[in-house]
C-alpha positions in Angstrom: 0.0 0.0 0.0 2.9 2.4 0.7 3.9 2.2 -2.6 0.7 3.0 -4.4 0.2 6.1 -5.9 -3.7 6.1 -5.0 -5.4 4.8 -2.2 -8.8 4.6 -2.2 -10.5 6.9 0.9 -12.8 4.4 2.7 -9.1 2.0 2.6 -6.8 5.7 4.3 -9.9 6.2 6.7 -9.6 2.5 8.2 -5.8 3.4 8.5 -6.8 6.7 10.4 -8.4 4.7 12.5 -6.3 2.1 13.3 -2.9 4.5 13.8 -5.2 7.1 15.4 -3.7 9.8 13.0 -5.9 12.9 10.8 -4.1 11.6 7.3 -7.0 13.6 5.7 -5.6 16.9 7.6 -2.4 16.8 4.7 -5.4 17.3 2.0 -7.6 19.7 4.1 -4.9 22.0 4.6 -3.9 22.2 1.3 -7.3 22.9 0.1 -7.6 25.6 2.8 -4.1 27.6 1.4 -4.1 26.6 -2.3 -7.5 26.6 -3.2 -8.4 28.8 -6.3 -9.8 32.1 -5.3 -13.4 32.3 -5.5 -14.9 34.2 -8.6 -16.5 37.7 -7.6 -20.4 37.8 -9.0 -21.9 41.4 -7.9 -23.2 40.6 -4.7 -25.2 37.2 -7.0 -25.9 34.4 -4.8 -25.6 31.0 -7.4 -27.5 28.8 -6.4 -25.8 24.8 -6.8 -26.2 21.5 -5.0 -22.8 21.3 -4.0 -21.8 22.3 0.0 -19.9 25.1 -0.2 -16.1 25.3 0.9 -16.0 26.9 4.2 -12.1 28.3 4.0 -12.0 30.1 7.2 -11.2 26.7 9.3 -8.0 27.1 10.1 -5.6 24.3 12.3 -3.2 25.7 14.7 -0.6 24.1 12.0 -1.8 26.1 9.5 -2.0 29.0 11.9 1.7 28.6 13.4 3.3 28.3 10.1 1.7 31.8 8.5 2.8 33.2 12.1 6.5 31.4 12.0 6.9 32.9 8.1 6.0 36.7 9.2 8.0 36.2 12.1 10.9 35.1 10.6 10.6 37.5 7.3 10.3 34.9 5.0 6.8 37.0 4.0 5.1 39.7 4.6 1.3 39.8 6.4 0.4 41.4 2.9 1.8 39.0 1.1 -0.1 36.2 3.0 -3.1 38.0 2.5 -2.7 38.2 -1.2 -1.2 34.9 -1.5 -3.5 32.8 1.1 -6.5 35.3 0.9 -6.7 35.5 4.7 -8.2 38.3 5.9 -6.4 41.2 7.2 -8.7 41.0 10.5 -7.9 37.1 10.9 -4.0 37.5 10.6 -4.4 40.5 13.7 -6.4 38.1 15.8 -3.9 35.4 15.0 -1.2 37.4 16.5 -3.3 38.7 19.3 -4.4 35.4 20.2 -1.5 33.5 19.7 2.1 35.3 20.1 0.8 36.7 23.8 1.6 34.0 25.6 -1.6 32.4 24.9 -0.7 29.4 22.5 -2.8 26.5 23.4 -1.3 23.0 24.3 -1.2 21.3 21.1 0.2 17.4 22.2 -0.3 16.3 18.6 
């Protein structure tokens, strides 16, 4: 199986269970910073069948590596919000929240 290039998902989710590890988190969080930006229709709700993408669930991983790359200069907090379209109100809270000291246990 570890040399497979696919794996089917019901087959990964009996292996989350088993090793008691997220392997859907790798996808989720690269659907959360990659995905495509959304298309801007006038204030026009389209209505469609499908669930819409909720992108602002962010994991603390998520959340410590934007804050780690600002900190350490490798980008800019405009840069993330170009390039990760998180909003500028989100990044502030991020940094409010979690470089004060407040940084909650994560035994992961």
């Amino acid at each position: 199986m570890y040399l497979q290039e696919a794996m089917c998902t019901d087959l990964l989710l009996k292996w989350c269970k088993l090793l008691e590890y997220d392997f859907f988190r790798i996808y989720t969080q690269h659907l959360i910073l990659y995905s495509p930006p959304s298309k801007e229709n006038n204030n026009k709700t389209t209505r469609t069948l499908l669930p819409k993408f909720r992108k602002n669930i962010y994991t603390m991983e998520i959340i410590e590596f934007i804050l780690r790359k600002i900190e350490k200069g490798e980008i800019t907090r405009a840069e993330v919000i170009s390039k990760y379209r998180i909003p500028k109100t989100t990044l502030y809270k991020w940094f409010q929240k979690y470089r004060s000291g407040n940084v909650p246990n994560n035994n992961h």
